[in-house]
C-alpha positions in Angstrom: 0.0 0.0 0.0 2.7 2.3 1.1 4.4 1.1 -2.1 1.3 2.6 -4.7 1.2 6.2 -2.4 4.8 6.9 -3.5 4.5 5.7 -6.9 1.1 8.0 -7.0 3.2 11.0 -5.5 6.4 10.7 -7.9 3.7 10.5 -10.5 2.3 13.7 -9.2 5.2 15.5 -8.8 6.8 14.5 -12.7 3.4 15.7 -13.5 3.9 19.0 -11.7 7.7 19.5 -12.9 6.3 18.8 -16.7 3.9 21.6 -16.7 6.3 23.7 -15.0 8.8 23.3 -17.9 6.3 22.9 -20.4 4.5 26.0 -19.7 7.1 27.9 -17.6 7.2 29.1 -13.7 4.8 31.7 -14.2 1.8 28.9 -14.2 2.9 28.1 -10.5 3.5 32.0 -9.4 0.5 33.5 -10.8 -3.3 32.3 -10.2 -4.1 34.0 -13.5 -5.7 31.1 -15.7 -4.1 30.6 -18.7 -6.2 31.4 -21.9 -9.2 33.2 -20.5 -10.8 35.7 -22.3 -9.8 39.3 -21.2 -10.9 42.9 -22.1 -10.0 46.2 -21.7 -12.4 49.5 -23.1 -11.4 52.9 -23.0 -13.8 55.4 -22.7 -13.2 59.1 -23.8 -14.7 61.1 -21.2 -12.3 64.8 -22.4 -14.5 67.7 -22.6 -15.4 67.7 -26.2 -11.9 67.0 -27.5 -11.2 63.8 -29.6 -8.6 61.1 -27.9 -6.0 59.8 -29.9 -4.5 56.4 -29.1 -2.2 53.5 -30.3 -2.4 50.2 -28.3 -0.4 47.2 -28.6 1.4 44.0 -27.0 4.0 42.3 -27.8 2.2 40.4 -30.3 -0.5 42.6 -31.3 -0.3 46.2 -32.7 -3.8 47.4 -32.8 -3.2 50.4 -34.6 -3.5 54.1 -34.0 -7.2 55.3 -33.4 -9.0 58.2 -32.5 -12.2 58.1 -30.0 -14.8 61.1 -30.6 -15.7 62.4 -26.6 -18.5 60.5 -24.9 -17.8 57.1 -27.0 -15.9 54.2 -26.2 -13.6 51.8 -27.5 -12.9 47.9 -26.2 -10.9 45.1 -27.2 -10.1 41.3 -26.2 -8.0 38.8 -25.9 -6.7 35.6 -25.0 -4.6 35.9 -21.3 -1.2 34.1 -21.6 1.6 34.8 -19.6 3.2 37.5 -22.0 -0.6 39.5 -22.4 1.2 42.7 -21.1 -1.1 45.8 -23.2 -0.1 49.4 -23.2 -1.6 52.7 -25.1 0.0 55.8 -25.4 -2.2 58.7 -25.4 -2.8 62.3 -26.9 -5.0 65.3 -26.9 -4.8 68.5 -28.0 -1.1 67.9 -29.2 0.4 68.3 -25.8 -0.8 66.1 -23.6 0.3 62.8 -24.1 0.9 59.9 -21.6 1.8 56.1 -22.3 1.5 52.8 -19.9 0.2 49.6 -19.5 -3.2 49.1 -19.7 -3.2 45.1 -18.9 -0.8 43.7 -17.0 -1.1 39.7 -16.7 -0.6 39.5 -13.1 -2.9 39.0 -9.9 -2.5 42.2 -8.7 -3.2 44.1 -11.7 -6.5 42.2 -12.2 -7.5 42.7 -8.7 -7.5 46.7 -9.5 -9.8 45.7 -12.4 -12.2 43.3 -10.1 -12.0 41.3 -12.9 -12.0 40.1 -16.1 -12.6 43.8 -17.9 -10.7 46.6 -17.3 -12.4 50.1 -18.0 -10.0 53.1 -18.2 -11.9 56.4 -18.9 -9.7 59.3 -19.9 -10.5 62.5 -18.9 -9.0 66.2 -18.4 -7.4 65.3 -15.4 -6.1 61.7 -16.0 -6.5 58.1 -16.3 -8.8 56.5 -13.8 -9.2 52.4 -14.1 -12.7 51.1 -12.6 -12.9 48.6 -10.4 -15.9 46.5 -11.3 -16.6 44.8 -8.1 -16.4 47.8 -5.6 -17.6 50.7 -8.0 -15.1 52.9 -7.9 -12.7 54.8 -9.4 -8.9 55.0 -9.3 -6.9 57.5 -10.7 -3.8 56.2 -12.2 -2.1 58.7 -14.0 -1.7 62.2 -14.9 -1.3 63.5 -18.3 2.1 64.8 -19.2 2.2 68.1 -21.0 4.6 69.3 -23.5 7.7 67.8 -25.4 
């Protein structure tokens, strides 16, 4: 009997020690599930001034956009350990700002509340939502000039 619980447990842990170099040592750190559908949305909240904004990964470039004020503009993807998003930002050609706007980590989606992350830009900054408590977090400033 003792015999078939070790041979169960080195079983186990080959298992364990294949997906860990199979898929890497971020599938033990993080608690992120691998391949879940993710979103982020930006929402142009600027007094009646168009946001313009380019947003990529390392994978994915989705292009340079421009969102009128009052609309909104989300995309999605597939979470994997290298999902890491970021957007750079402009208005009225001197107010720019650039960072990540999905970052594949625990932490990161916690601030979200979940599997969207809503950042509406407005005259003051970036604010990211968090869907579970309601509220708002400002995140960053805009950065004017040069």
């Amino acid at each position: 009997m003792k015999q078939m619980e070790g041979k169960a447990m080195q079983h186990f842990c080959y298992s364990v020690l294949f997906l860990a170099l199979a898929f890497g040592p971020s599938m033990i750190c993080s608690g992120l599930p691998i391949m879940t559908k993710r979103f982020v949305r930006i929402v142009n909240l600027l007094d009646n001034k168009q946001l313009v904004y380019h947003c990529r990964s390392q994978d994915d470039d989705l292009g340079e956009r421009t969102l009128a004020p009052k609309q909104e503009w989300e995309f999605e993807f597939h979470l994997d350990f290298e999902s890491y998003f970021n957007c750079e930002f402009w208005h009225s050609n001197d107010h720019h700002q650039k960072f990540d706007v999905f970052v594949p980590s625990d932490k990161f989606v916690h601030r979200c509340g979940g599997a969207h992350c809503i950042w509406h830009v407005e005259e003051t900054g970036f604010f990211l939502y968090h869907i579970k408590t309601g509220w708002w977090e400002k995140s960053y400033d805009w950065q004017i000039g040069g």
